[in-house]
C-alpha positions as CSV (number, residue, x, y, z in Angstrom):
1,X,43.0,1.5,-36.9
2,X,39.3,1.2,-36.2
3,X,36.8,-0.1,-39.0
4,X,35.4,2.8,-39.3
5,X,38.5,4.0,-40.1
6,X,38.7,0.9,-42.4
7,X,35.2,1.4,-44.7
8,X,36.0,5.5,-45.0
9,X,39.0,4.3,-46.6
10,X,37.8,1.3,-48.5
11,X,34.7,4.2,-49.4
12,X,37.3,7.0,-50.7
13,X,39.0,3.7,-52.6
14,X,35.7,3.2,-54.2
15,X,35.2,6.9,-55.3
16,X,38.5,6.9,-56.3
17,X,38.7,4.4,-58.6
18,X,35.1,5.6,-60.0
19,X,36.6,8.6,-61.2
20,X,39.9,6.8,-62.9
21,X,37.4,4.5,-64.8
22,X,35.4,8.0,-66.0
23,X,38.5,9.2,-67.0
24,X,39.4,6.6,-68.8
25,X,36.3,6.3,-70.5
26,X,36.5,10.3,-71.5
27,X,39.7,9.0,-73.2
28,X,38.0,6.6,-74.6
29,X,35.7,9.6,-76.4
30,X,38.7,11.1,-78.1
31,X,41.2,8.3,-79.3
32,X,38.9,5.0,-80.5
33,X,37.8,5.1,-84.2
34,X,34.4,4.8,-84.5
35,X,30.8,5.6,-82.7
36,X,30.2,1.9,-81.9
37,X,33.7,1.5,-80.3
38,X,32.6,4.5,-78.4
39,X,29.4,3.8,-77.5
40,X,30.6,0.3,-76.0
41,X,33.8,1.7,-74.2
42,X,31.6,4.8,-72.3
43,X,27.8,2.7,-71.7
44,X,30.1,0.1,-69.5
45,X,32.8,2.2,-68.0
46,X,30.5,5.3,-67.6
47,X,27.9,2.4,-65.5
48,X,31.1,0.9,-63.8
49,X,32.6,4.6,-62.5
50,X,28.7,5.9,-61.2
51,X,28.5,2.4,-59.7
52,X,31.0,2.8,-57.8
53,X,31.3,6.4,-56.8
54,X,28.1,5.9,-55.4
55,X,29.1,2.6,-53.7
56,X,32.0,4.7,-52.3
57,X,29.7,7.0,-50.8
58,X,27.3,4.5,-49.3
59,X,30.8,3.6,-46.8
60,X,31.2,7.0,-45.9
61,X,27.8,7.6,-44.9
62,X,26.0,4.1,-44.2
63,X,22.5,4.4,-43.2
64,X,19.5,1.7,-44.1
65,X,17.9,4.2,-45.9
66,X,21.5,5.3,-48.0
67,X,22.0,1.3,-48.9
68,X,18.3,1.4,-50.3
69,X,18.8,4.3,-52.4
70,X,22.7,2.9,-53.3
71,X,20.8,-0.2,-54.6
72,X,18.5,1.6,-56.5
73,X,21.1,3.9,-58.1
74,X,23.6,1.0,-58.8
75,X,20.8,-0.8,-60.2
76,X,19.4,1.7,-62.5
77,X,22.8,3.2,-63.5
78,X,23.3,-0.5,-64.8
79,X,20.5,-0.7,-66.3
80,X,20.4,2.8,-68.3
81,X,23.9,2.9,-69.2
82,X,24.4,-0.3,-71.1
83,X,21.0,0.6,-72.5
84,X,21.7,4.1,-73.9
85,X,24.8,2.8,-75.4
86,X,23.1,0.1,-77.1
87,X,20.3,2.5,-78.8
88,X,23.2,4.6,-79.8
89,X,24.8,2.0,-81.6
90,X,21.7,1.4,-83.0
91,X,21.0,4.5,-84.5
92,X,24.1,4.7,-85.6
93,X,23.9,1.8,-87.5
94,X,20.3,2.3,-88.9
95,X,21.7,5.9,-90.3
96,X,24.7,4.0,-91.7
97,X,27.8,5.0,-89.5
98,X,30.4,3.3,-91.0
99,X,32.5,0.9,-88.6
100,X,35.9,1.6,-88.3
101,X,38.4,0.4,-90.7
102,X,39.5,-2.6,-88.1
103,X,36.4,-4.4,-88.4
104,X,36.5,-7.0,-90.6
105,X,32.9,-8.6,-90.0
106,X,29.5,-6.7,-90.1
107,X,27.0,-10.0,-89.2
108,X,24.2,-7.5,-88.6
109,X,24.5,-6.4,-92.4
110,X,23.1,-10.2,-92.7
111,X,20.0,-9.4,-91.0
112,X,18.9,-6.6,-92.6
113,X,15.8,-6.5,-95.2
114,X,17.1,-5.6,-99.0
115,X,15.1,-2.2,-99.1
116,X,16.7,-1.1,-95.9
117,X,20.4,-1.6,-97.3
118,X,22.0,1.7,-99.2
């Protein structure tokens, strides 16, 4: 088997797998309780499977100029996605979405000012 056998393979592997964490994280949509369970479970699997679908692609078609736009798109889908999910939560939270049943602790409750508390 040549390597370039090798990296096609590893690259499919990579695409692969980016779509089974999607998946699961589409799952993750429908069965966990609340919106900041949600929020966590789809910003870092949704940034992991992109992340890696596009890494996947890089090794089957490597070029200098695909590795610099990989690296920008890995970078940024990082970046955005854990983001987004935080400023969901947020909101959430500031509009008073109630945590699910399961959580036992809410420390943020401790930081907020007495007017903003309903």
């Amino acid at each position: 088997m040549e390597l370039i056998d090798i990296v096609q393979a590893l690259g499919l592997l990579f695409i692969f797998l980016g779509i089974g964490t999607i998946i699961v994280s589409a799952i993750g949509l429908f069965k966990l309780p609340d919106l900041y369970l949600r929020a966590s479970a789809v910003g870092t699997s949704a940034g992991l499977g992109v992340a890696s679908i596009v890494l996947g692609a890089l090794l089957m078609d490597f070029s200098g100029l695909n590795l610099l736009k990989a690296v920008i798109a890995i970078i940024a889908q990082l970046l955005t996605s854990a983001v987004g999910s935080m400023a969901i939560a947020r909101a959430g939270y500031l509009n008073n979405a109630l945590p699910a049943e399961i959580t036992h602790i809410d420390e943020l409750s401790l930081t907020r000012r007495s007017s903003d508390r309903s």
